[in-house]
OpenMM code with the backbone's topology and positions (N, CA, C; nanometers):
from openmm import Vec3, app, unit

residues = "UNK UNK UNK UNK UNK UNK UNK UNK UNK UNK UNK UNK UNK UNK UNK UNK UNK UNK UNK UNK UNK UNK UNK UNK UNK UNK UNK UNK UNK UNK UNK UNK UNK UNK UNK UNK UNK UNK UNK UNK UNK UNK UNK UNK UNK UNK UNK UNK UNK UNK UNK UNK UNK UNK UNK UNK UNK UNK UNK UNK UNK UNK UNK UNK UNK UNK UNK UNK UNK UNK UNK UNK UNK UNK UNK UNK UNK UNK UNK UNK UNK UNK UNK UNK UNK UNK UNK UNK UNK UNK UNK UNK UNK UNK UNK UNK".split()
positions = [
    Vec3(1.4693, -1.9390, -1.2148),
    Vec3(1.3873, -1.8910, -1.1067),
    Vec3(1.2628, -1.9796, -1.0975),
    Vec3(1.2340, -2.0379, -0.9716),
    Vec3(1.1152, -2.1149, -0.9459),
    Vec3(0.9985, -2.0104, -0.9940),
    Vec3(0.8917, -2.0883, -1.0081),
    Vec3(0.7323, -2.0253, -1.0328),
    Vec3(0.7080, -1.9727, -0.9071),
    Vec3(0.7504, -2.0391, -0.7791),
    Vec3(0.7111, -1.9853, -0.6855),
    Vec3(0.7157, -1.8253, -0.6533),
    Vec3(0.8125, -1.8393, -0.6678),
    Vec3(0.9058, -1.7109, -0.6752),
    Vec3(0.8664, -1.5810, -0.7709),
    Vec3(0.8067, -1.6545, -0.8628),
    Vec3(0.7668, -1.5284, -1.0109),
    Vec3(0.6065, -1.5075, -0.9527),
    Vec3(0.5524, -1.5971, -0.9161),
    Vec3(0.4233, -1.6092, -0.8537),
    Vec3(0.3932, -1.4574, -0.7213),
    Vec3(0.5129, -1.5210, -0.6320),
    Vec3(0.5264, -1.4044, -0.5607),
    Vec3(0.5847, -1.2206, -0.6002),
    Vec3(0.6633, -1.2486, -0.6730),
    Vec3(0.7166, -1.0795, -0.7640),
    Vec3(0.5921, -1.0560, -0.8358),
    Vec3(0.5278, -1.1376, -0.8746),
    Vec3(0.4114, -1.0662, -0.9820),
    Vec3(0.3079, -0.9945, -0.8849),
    Vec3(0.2773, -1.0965, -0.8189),
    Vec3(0.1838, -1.0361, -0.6848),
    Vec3(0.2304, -0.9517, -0.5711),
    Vec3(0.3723, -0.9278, -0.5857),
    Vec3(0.3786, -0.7998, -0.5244),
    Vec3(0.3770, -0.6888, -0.6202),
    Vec3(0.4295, -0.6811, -0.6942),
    Vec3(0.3819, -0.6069, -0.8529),
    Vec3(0.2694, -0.5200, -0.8884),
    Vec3(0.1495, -0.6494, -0.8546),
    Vec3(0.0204, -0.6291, -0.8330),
    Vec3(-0.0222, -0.5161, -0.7534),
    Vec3(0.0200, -0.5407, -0.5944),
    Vec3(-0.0162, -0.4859, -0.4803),
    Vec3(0.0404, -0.3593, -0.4907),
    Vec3(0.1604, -0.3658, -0.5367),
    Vec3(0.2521, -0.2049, -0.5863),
    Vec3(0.1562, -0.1430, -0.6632),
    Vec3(0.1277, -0.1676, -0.7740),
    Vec3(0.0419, -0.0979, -0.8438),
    Vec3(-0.1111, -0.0414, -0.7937),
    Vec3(-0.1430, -0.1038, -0.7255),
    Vec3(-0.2826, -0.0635, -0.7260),
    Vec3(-0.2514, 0.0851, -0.5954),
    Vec3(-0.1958, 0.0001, -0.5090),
    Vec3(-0.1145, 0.1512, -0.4337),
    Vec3(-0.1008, 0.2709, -0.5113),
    Vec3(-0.0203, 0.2018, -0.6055),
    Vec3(0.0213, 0.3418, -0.6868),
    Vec3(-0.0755, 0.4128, -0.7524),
    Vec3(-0.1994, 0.3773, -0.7774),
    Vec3(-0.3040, 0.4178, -0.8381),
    Vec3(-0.4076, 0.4831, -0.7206),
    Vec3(-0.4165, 0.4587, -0.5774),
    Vec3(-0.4485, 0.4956, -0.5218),
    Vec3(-0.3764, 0.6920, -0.4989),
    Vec3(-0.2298, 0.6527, -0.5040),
    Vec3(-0.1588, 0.7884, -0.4796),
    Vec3(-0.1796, 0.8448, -0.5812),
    Vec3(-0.1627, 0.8277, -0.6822),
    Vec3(-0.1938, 0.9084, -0.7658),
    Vec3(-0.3540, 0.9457, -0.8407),
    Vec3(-0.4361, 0.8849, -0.8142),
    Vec3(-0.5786, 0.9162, -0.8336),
    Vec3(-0.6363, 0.9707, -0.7618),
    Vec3(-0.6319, 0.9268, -0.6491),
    Vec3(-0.6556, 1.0026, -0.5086),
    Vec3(-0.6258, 1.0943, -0.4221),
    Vec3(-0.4824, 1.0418, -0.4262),
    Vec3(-0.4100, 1.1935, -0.3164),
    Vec3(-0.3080, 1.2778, -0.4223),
    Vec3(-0.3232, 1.2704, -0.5486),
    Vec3(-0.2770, 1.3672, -0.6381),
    Vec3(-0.1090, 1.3431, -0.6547),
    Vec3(-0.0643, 1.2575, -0.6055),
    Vec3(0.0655, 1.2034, -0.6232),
    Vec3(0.1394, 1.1971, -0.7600),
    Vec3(0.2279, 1.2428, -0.8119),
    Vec3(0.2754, 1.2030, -0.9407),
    Vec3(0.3597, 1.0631, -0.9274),
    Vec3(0.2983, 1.0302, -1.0509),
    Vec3(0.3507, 0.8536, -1.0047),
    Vec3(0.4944, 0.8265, -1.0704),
    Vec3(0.5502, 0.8930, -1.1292),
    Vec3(0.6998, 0.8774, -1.1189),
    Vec3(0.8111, 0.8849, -0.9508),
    Vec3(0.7002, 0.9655, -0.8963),
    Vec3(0.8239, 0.9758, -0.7566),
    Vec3(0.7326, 0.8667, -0.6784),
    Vec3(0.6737, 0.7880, -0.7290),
    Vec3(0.6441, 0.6633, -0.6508),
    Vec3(0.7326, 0.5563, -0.6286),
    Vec3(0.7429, 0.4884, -0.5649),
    Vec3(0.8794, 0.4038, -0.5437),
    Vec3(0.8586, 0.3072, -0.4859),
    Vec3(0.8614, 0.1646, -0.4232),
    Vec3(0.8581, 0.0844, -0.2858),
    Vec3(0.9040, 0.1460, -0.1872),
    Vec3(1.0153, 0.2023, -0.2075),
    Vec3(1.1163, 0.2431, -0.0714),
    Vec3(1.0577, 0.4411, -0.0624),
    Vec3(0.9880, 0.4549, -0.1468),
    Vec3(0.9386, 0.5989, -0.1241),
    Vec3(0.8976, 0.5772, 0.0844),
    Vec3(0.9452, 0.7102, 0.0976),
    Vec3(0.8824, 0.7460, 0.2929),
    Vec3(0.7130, 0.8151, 0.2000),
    Vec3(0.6168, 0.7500, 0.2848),
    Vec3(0.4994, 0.8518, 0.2544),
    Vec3(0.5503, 0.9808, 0.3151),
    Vec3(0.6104, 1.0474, 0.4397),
    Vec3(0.5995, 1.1381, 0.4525),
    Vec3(0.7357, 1.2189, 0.4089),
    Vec3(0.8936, 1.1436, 0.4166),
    Vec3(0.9876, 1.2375, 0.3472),
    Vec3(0.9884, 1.2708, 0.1753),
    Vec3(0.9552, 1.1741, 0.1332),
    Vec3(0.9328, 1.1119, -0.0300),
    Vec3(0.8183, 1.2338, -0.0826),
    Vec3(0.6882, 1.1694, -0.0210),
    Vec3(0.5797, 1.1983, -0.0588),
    Vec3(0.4872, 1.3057, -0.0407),
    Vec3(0.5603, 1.3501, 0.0856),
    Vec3(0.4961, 1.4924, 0.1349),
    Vec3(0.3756, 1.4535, 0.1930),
    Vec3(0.3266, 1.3560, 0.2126),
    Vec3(0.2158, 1.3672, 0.2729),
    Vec3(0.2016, 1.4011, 0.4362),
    Vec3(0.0854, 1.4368, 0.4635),
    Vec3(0.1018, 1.5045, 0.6336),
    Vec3(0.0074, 1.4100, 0.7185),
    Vec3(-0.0216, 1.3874, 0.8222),
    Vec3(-0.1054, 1.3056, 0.8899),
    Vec3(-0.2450, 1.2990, 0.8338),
    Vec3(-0.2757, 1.3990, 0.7764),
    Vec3(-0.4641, 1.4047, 0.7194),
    Vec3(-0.4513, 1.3492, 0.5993),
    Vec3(-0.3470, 1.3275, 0.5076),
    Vec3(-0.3107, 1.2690, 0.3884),
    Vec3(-0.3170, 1.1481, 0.4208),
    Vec3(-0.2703, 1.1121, 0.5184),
    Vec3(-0.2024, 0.9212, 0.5848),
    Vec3(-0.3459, 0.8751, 0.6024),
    Vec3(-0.4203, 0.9278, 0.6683),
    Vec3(-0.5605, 0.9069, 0.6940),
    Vec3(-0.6491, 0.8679, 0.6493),
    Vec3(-0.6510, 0.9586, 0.5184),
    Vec3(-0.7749, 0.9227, 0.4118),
    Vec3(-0.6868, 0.8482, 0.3173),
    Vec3(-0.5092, 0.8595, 0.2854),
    Vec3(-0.4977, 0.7388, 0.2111),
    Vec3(-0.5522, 0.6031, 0.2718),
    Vec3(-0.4794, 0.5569, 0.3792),
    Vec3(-0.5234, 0.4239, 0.4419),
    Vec3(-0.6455, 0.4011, 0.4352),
    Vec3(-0.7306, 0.4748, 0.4489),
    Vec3(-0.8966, 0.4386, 0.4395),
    Vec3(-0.8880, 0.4222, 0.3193),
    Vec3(-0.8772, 0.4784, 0.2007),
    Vec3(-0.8564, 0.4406, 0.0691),
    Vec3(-0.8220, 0.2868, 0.0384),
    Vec3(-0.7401, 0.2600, 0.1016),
    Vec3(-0.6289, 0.1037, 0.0684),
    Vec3(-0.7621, 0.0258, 0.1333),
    Vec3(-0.7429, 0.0499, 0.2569),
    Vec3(-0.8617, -0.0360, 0.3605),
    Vec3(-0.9922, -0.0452, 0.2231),
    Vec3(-1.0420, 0.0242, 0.2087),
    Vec3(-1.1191, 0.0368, 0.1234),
    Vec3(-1.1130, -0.0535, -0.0489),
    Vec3(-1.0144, -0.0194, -0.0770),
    Vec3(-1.0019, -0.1146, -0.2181),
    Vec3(-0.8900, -0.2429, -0.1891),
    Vec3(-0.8604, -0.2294, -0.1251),
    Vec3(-0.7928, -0.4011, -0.0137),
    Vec3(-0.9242, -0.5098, 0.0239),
    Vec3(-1.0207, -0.4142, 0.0985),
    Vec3(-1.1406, -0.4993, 0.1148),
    Vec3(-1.2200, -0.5785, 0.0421),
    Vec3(-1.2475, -0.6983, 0.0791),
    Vec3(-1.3207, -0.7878, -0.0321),
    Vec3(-1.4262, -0.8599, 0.0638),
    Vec3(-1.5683, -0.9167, -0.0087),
    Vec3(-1.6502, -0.9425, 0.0746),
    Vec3(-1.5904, -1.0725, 0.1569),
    Vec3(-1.6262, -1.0334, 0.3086),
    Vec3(-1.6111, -1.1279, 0.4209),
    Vec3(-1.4450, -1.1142, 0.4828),
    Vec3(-1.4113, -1.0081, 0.4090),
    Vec3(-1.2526, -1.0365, 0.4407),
    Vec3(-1.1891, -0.8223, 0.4398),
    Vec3(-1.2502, -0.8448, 0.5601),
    Vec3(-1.2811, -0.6528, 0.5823),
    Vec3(-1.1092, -0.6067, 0.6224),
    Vec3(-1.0657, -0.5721, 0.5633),
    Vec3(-0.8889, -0.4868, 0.5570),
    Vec3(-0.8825, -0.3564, 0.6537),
    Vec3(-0.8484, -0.3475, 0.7404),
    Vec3(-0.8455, -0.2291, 0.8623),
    Vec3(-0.7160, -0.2413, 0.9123),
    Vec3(-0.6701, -0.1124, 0.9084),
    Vec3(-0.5017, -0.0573, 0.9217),
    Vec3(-0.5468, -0.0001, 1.0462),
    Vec3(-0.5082, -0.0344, 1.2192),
    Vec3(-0.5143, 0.0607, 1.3234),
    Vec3(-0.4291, 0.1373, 1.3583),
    Vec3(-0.4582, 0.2321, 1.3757),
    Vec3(-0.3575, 0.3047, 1.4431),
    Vec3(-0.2131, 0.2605, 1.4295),
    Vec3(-0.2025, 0.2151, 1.5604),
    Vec3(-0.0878, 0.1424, 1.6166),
    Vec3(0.0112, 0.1069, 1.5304),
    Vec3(-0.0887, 0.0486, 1.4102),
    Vec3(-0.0256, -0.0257, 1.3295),
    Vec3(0.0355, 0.0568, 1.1963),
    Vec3(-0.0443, 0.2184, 1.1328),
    Vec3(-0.0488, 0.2046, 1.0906),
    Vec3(0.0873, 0.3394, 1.0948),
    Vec3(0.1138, 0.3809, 1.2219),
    Vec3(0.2521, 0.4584, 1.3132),
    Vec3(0.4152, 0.3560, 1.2354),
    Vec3(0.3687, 0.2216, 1.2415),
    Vec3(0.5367, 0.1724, 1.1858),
    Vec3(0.4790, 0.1382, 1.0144),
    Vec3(0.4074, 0.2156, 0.9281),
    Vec3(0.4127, 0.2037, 0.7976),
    Vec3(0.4706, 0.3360, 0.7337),
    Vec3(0.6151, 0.2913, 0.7065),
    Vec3(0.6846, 0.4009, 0.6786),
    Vec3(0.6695, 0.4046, 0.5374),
    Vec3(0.6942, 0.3321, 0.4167),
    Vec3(0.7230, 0.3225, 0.3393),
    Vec3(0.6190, 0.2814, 0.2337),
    Vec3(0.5827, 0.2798, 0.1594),
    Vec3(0.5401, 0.1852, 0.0908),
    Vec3(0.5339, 0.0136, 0.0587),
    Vec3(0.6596, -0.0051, 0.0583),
    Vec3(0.7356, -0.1231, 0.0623),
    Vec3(0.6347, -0.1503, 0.2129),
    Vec3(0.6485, -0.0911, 0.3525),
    Vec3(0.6020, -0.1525, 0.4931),
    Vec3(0.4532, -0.1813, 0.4675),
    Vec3(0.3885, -0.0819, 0.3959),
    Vec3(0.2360, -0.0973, 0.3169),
    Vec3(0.2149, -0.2444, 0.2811),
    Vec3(0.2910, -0.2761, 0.1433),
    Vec3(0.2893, -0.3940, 0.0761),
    Vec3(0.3131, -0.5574, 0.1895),
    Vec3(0.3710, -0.5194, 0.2390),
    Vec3(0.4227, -0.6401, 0.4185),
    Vec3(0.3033, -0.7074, 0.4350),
    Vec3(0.2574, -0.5343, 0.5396),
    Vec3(0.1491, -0.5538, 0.6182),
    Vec3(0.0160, -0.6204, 0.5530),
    Vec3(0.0134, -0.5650, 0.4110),
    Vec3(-0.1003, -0.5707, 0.4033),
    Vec3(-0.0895, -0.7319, 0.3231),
    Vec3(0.0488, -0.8590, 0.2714),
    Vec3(0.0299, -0.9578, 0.2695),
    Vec3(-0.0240, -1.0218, 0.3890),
    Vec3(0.0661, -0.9548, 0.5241),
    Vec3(0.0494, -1.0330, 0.6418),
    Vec3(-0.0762, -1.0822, 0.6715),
    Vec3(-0.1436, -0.9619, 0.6078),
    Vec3(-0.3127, -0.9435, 0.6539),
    Vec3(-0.3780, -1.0966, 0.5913),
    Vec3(-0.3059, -1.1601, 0.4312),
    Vec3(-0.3764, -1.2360, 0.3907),
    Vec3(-0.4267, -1.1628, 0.2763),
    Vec3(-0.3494, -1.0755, 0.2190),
    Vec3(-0.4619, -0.9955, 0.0698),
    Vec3(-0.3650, -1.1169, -0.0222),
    Vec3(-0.4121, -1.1494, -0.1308),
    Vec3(-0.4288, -1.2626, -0.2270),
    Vec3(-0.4406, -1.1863, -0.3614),
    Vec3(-0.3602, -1.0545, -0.3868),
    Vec3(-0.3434, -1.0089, -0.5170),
    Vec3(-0.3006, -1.0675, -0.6184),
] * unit.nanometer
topology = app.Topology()
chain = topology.addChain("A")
for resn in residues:
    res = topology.addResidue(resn, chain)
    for name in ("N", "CA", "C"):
        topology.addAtom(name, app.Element.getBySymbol(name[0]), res)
């Protein structure tokens, strides 16, 4: 396996985890039924006011100075999964 490649699994790894520490520190999640492919809402039970203050959460510890992390709306309607979490939020440019 290239470095490239281990470079990238580690750093999604990364990004998994800190998620996962968000659900479970924050929104009271037990982190065994955490998953990539977990649904926040079939999986996880969470309800729209849960989705809310998680994402502000992420937005929040995603953010780094000069490089402000904001999930809209729009955007944040096709994040089904966790796994769609981890995507978006490379797409964004996070450097875990």
């Amino acid at each position: 396996m290239t470095s490239l490649i281990m470079k990238s699994r580690a750093k999604l790894a990364k990004t998994f985890d800190r998620i996962q520490k968000i659900l479970t520190d924050e929104m009271g999640i037990e982190g065994t039924s955490i998953k990539s492919t977990s649904s926040f809402i079939d999986d996880l039970n969470m309800d729209a006011d849960d989705l809310a203050e998680f994402f502000t959460a992420v937005e929040d510890s995603f953010s780094q100075p000069g490089k402000k992390i904001e999930i809209p709306d729009h955007e944040s309607d096709n994040l089904v999964t966790i796994q769609d979490l981890i995507d978006y939020l490379q797409e964004q440019g996070i450097e875990d």
